[in-house]
C-alpha positions, 0 to 999 in steps of 0.5 A: 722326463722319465718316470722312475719304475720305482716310484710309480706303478707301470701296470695298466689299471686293469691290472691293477684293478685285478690284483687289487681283488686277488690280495690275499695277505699283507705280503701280497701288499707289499709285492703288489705295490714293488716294495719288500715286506720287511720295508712297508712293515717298517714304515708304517708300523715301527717308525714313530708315528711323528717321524712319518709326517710332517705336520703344520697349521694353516688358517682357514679362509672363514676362520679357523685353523686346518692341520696339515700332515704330510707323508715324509719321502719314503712312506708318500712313494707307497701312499702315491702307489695305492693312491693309482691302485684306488683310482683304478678301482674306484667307480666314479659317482656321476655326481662327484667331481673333486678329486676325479680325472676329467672333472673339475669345480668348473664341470661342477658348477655346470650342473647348477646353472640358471637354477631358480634355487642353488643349496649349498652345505659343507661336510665338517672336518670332512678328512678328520672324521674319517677314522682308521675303523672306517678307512678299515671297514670299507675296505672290508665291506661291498664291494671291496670284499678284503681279507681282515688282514689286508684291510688293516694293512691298507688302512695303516698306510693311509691313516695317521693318529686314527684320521685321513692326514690332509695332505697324504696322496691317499686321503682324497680318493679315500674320501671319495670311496667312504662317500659312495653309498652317501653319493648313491643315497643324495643322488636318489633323494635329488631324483625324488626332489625334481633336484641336480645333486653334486660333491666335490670333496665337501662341498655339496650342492642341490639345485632346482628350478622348482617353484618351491624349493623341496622341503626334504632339502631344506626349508625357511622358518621364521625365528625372532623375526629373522628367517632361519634355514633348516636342513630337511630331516631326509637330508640330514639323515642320509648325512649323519648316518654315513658318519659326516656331520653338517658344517652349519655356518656354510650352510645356505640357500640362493634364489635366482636374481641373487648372487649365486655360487658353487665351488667358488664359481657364480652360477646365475648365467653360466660358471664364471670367476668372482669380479675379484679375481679378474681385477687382481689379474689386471692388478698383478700385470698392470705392477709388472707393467708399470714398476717392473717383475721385481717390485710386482713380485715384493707387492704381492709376496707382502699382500697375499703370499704371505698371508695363505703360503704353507709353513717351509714351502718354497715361494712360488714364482710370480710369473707362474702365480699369475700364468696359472691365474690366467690359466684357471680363468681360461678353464672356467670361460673358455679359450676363446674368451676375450677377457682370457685372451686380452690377459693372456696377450698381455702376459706374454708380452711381459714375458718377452720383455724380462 
């Protein structure tokens, strides 16, 4: 299918690298992303804010309950036209991988495998704590360089309630640009602890083979008996002086001949999926096989879909859940791999079938 000129940018990310650092004034806004001045002022300005987006609940998988908020039509086409522009101008960390092209939870969890000790901390509400000041103040700092005006513009398309809206096309690019200089700081630190630093989104991981974990990581006391995990005051530092804070229930250190993970990944041998999610794969083909398509998808709609599917989304279809099932595990062990394509066959076998 076509893409529409008007609802993607058709320059080629040079270009839009350049025009990017030529803007000038908040009309240069509007020309460079093919909208009118008087369009863009109207929608993120003079529409209510709560006419913008869509905003629910979900809950958390460790408990808890994550707001969404999403761009209604008109303002995501704008949000997803600078969402091309970051993604030209932001200068990839080799040490991020979420939210980047090329890179994925499995090339993260690359970097920590058959390490004798694996950290992982988790950044507390990690789009929320990015304010409009901030979202502002980057724009205006090295090595964007603004003008005042067209920051502010820029931070208006994607702030919503002075936060980064989860679920806005602009959010987790900006996320990855407000991290830089953090990216830069861990990504020394590890270098200094003999470490293997990466983030993806939230999620950060340290690794090392060393006989001793470093303690400007991390480091294990004694407390009433039980031992304590203590983030390194480095660490710690470097965290709260880039404006994040520490999520200290998701904070944990694996040693080897344990269970380790990364980004929902174990680690010990190689990136491999939890035993789990191989066996609802065998659950879900072995219902469609036995009971037929319509009754596998009632079980599993009753089971888990109703349990995680966002409010006023449309049911996903079965097929596709367990074909995109089949597909991440060829993602993480490999095309090749027996186990994919024994589940592989088998769906395409019930494929044929309906």
């Amino acid at each position: 299918m076509q893409k529409n000129s008007q609802l993607i940018l058709t320059n080629s990310p040079e270009t839009l690298r350049e025009k990017f650092y030529s803007l000038k004034q908040p009309t240069d806004v509007a020309d460079f992303l093919e909208i009118s001045y008087s369009r863009l002022i109207y929608h993120i300005y003079l529409v209510n804010p709560e006419k913008r987006y869509k905003s629910f609940s979900i809950p958390k998988k460790s408990g808890g309950i994550r707001q969404i908020s999403t761009p209604k039509t008109a303002l995501k086409i704008i949000q997803r036209k600078l969402n091309q522009v970051l993604q030209a101008v932001y200068e990839t960390k080799p040490s991020v991988h979420g939210f980047v092209s090329s890179k994925n939870v499995v090339t993260n969890a690359q970097n920590h495998v058959k390490k004798r000790y694996v950290l992982n901390i988790d950044l507390k509400d990690f789009f929320p704590s990015v304010n409009f000041g901030r979202v502002r103040g980057m724009f205006l700092a090295t090595p964007y360089g603004l003008h005042p005006d067209v920051a502010t513009v820029l931070a208006q398309i994607c702030c919503h309630n002075n936060q980064l809206p989860q679920g806005a096309p602009t959010s987790p690019i900006i996320t990855n640009m407000i991290c830089a200089k953090m990216d830069s700081q861990l990504q020394r630190l590890a270098k200094e602890c003999k470490a293997t630093y990466t983030r993806y989104a939230d999620d950060i991981t340290f690794s090392t083979s060393l006989p001793k974990f470093p303690r400007d990581l991390a480091y294990i006391v004694n407390d009433e008996d039980r031992e304590k995990l203590i983030i390194g005051d480095t660490l710690l530092n470097i965290i709260n002086e880039n404006g994040f804070e520490l999520n200290d229930s998701k904070v944990r250190l694996q040693t080897r001949g344990n269970h380790q993970e990364v980004t929902g990944l174990t680690t010990n041998v190689f990136p491999n999926v939890d035993r789990n999610y191989v066996r609802q794969i065998r659950a879900m083909l072995h219902a469609w096989s036995k009971f037929g398509l319509e009754s596998a998808e009632r079980e599993y709609l009753t089971k888990y879909e109703s349990k995680s599917r966002l409010p006023n989304k449309k049911q996903l279809n079965f097929k596709k859940v367990i074909r995109g099932k089949i597909e991440f595990l060829g993602m993480v062990k490999g095309k090749n791999d027996p186990v994919y394509q024994k589940y592989f066959n088998i769906y395409q076998q019930l494929i044929k079938s309906v």
